[in-house]
C-alpha positions in Angstrom: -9.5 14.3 -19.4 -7.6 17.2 -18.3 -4.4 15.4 -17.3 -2.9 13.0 -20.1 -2.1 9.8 -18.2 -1.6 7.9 -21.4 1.9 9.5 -21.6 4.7 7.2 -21.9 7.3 8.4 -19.8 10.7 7.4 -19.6 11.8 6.4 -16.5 15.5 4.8 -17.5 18.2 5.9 -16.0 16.9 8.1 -13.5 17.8 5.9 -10.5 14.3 4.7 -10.6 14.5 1.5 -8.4 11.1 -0.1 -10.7 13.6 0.7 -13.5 17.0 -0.6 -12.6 16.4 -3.6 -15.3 17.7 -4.8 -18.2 17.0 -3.2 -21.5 14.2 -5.2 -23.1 12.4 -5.7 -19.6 9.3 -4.0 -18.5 9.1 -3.6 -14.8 5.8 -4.2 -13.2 6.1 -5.0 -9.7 7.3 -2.5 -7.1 4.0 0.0 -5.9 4.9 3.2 -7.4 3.1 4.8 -10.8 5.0 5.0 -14.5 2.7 8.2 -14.5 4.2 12.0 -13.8 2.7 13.4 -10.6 0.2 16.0 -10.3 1.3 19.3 -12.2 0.4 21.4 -9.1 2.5 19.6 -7.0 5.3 20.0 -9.4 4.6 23.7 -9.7 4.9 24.2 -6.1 8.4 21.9 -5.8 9.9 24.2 -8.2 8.6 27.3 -6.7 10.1 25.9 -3.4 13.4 24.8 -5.5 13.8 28.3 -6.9 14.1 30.0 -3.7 17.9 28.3 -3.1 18.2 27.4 0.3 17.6 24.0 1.8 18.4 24.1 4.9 16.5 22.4 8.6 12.8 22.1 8.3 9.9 22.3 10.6 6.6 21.0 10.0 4.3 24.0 10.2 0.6 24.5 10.6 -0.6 23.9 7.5 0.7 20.5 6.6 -1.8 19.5 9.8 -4.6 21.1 8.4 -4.2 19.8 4.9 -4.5 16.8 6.1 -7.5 16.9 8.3 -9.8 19.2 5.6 -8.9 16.2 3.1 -10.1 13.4 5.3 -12.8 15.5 6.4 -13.8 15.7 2.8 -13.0 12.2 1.5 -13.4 10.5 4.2 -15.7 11.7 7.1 -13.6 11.8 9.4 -12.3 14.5 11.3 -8.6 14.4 12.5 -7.6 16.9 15.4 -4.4 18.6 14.8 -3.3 16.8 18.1 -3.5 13.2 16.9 -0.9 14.0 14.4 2.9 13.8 13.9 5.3 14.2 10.6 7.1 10.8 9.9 9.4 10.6 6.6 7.6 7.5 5.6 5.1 4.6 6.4 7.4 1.6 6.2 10.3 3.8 9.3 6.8 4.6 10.9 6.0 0.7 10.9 8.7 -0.4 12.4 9.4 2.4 14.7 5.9 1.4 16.0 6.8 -2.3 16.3 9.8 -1.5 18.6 8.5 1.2 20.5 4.9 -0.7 21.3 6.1 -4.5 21.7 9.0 -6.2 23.5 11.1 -8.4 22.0 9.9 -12.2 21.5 6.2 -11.2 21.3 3.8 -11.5 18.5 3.0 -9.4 16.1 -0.1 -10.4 14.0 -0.4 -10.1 10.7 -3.2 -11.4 7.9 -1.5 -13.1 5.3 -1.1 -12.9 2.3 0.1 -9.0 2.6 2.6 -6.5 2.1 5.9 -8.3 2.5 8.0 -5.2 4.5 5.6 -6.2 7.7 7.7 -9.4 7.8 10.9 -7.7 7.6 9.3 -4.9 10.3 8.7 -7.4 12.7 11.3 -10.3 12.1 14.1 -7.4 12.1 13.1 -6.4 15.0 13.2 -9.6 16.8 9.5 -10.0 17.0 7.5 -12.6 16.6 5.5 -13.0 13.1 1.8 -14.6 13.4 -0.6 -14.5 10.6 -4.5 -14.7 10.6 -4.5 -16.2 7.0 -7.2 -14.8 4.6 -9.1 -17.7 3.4 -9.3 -17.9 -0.1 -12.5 -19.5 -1.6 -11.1 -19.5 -5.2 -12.8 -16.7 -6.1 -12.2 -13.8 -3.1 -10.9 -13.9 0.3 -12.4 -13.5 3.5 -11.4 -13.3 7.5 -11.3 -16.5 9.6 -12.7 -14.8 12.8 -12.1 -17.7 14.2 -8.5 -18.6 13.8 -8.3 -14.3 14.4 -9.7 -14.4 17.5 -7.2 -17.4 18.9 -4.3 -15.7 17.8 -5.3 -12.4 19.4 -6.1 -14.1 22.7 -2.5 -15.5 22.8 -0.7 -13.7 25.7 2.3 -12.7 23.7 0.0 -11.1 20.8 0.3 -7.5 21.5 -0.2 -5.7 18.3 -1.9 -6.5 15.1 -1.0 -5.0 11.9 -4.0 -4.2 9.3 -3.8 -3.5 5.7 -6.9 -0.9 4.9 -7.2 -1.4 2.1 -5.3 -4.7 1.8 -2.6 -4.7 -0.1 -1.9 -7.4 -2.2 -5.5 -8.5 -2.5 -6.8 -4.7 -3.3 -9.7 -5.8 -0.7 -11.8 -2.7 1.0 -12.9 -3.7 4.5 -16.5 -2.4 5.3 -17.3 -0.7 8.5 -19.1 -4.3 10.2 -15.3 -6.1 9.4 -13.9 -3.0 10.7 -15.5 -2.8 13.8 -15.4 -6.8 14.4 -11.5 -6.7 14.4 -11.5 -3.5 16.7 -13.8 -5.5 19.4 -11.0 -8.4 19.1 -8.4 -6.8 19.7 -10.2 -4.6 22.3 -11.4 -7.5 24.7 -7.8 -9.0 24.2 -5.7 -5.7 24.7 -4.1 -5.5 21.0 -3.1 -2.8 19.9 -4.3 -2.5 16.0 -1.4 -0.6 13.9 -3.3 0.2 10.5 -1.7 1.0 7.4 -3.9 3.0 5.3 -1.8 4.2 2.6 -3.6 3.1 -0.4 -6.8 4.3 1.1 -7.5 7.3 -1.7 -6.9 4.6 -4.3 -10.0 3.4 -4.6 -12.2 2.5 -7.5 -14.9 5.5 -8.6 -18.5 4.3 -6.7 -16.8 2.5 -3.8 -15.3 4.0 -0.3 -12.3 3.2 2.0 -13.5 3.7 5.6 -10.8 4.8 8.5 -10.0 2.1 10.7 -10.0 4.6 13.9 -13.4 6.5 12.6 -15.5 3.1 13.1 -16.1 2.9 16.6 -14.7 4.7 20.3 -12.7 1.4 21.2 -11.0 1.2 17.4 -10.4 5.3 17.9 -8.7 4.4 21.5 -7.1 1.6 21.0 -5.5 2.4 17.2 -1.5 4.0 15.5 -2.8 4.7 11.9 0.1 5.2 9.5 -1.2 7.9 6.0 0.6 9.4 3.3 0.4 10.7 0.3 2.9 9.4 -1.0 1.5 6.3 -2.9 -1.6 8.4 -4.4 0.5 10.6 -6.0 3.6 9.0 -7.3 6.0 11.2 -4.6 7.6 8.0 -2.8 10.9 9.6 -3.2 10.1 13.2 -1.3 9.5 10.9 2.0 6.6 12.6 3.7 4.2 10.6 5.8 2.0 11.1 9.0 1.0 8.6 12.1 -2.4 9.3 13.9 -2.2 8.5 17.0 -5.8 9.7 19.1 -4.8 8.7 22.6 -2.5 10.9 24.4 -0.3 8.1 26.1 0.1 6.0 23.3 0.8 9.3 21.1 3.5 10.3 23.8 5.2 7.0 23.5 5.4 6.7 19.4 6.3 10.5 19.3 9.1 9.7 21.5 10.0 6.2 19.0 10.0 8.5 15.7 12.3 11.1 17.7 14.5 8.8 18.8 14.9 7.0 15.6 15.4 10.3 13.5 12.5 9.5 11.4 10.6 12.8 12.6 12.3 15.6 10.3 11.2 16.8 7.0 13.4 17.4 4.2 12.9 20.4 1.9 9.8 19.3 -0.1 8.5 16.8 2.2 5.8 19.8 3.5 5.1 21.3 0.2 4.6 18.0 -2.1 1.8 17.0 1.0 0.2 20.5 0.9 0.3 20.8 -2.6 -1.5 17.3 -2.8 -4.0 17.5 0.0 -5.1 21.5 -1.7 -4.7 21.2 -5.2 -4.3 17.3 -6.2 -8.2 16.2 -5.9 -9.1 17.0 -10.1 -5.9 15.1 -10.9 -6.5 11.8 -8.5 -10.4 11.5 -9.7 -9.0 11.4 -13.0 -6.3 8.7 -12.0 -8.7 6.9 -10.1 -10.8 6.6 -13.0 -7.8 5.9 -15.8 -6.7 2.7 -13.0 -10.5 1.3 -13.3 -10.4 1.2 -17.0 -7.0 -0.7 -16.7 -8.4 -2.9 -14.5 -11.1 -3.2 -17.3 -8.7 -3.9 -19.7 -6.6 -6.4 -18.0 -9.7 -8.2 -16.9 -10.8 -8.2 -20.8 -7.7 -9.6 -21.9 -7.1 -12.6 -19.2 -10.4 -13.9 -19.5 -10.2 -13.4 -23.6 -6.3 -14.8 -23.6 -5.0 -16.4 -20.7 -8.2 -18.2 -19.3 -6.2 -20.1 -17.1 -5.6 -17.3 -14.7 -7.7 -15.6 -12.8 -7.8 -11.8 -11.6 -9.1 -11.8 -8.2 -11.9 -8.7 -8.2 -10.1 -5.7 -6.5 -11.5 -2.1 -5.3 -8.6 -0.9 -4.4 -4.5 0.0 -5.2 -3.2 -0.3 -8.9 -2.2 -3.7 -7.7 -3.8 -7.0 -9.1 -3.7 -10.3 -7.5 -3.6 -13.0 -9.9 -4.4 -16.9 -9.0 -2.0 -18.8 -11.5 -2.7 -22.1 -9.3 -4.1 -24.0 -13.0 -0.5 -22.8 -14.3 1.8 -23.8 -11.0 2.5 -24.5 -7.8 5.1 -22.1 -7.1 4.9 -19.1 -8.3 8.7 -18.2 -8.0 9.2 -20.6 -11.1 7.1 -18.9 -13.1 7.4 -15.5 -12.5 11.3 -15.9 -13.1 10.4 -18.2 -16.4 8.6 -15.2 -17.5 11.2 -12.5 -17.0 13.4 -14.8 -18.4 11.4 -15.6 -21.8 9.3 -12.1 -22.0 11.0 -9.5 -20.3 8.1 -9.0 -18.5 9.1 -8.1 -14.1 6.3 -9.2 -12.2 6.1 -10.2 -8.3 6.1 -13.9 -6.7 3.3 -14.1 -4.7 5.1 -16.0 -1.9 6.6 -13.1 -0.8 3.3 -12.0 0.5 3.5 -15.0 2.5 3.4 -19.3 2.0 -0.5 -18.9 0.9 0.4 -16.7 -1.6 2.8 -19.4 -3.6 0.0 -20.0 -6.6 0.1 -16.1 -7.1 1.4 -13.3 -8.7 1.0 -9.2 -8.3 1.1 -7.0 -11.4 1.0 -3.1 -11.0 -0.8 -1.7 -13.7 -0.3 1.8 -12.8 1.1 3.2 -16.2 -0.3 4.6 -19.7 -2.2 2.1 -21.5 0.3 0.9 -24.2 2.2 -0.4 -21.9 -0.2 -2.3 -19.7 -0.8 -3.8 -23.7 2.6 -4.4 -24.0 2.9 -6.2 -20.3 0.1 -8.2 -21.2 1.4 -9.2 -24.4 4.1 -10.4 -22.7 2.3 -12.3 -19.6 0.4 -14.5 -22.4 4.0 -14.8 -24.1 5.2 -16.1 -21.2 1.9 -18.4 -20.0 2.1 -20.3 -23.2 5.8 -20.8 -23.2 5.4 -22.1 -19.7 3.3 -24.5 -19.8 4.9 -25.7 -23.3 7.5 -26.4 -21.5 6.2 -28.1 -18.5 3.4 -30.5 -20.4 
């Protein structure tokens, strides 16, 4: 490989929100990477840094047309310069979207389990939240089209929020799920906000497919939130975009972002995305492939050590949904049992929703001897559990 991902950075005391632990702990929970970005991207943040000034920013020409020649070329599908707006992140962009597009009281719909800031997005808002649950069938999960349908038809459902690719499950939706949810919320006037920021993490082989590029009525009738930000480590330097292809709806969430101040790049907000979307493809194949073999590994090791989880199979994000339901029935317990006894910082599935409560996530972004190390400590912590709870 040309970049060395098996370097084992020190993140302590950098401020590093994953980090803030104790000593002896080993943090793997919150979504960002224990791996250094792209060297391009750093060469052209100190180049930018070098010149001394840091004053207001715009958002020129070329930030636009980074993006749409790298989802021409990933993805097959072409963005017009048009549909697109600066936002400083996906999570303001979410809930700048909620208030602008929804009145108070009504329903937001959601597919639980999933990424746990919707709740606060909607709840903190004074929406409603409703969740289409994913039915798990002990082995994967699927859509209830059913239940999904019901919910959409309820008069005070007007927008659903959809995870593509699904974050905590790692699922990819193909193009015939796709296209099902855009007809639904279609013939019952929803408004689909999709978050696709894990969508160039994706296993080697497989493909994410753009909610909006599936049919004319998803295109229409679709706010889809992007950023680089999760692909290549660069949380922190807050640079996002919304897609918005209809010009009314666009007119209305450019005027939300404004109004909420979320619509002004700092000083390396342009040139991290730039630098990315030009020079970052070598480096993410590379990282895309390094995740799979960690994947490989953890798989390896569970089913070797730990039999009594269970990794459900994921094609997508560094993040791995694990069924612990032979160990527990609440999560919470164990997951804090196991930072207690191990060290080890992993995520209660319950905050992904009530149907998540047998669960836990594990990010596995990070050089290999660590993910060792974490798993080390995850069959430390399994045995001394249920030792303890015979």
């Amino acid at each position: 490989m040309k970049y060395n991902f098996s370097l084992m950075t020190n993140r302590r005391n950098t401020n590093s929100l994953k980090w803030d632990v104790k000593e002896n702990e080993l943090p793997m929970w919150v979504a960002d990477m224990d791996f250094q970005t792209a060297p391009e991207i750093i060469e052209a943040i100190l180049k930018r840094a070098n010149h001394g000034i840091f004053g207001y920013n715009i958002v020129p020409h070329e930030f636009f047309q980074a993006i749409a020649n790298w989802w021409d070329k990933r993805h097959h599908f072409k963005i017009e310069k048009d549909w697109m707006m600066f936002c400083t992140g996906v999570v303001p962009a979410v809930s700048s979207i909620v208030r602008k597009v929804t009145t108070v009281g009504e329903n937001v719909l959601i597919q639980s389990p999933v990424y746990n800031i919707f709740y606060n997005s909607i709840l903190n808002n004074g929406r409603h939240v409703l969740s289409s649950d994913l039915v798990y069938d002990g082995q994967e999960y699927h859509i209830d089209f059913d239940d999904l349908e019901k919910k959409l038809a309820l008069p005070q459902t007007t927008l659903m929020i959809l995870c593509n690719p699904h974050n905590p499950i790692g699922k990819l939706w193909d193009k015939e799920t796709l296209e099902r949810i855009g007809e639904l919320c279609y013939k019952h006037n929803v408004l689909v906000l999709s978050d696709e920021i894990h969508c160039d993490l994706v296993e080697p082989g497989h493909e994410y497919i753009p909610f909006a590029s599936v049919s004319e009525k998803c295109l229409k009738n679709s706010i889809t939130c992007i950023a680089p930000t999760k692909t290549f480590n660069i949380a922190g330097l807050q640079t996002a975009c919304i897609v918005v292809p209809d010009e009314r709806l666009r007119h209305k969430v450019n005027r939300g972002i404004n109004t909420d101040e979320i619509a002004e790049p700092n000083s390396f907000a342009v040139t991290a995305l730039v630098a990315a979307y030009t020079k970052g493809e070598e480096w993410l194949d590379e990282l895309r492939e390094y995740i799979k073999e960690n994947k490989n590994t953890v798989n390896n090791f569970i089913r070797e050590n730990i039999p009594n989880l269970y990794v459900v199979p994921s094609r997508a994000t560094y993040l791995l949904w694990i069924d612990c339901s032979k160990v527990c029935s609440r999560s919470a317990k164990l997951t804090s049992f196991i930072r207690e006894n191990t060290g080890l910082y992993v995520t209660d599935g319950e905050e992904y929703g009530p149907n998540g409560k047998t669960f836990i996530r594990m990010n596995i972004a990070c050089p290999r001897e660590r993910l060792l190390d974490g798993l080390k400590r995850l069959e430390k912590g399994i045995k001394l559990y249920l030792m303890n709870n015979e």
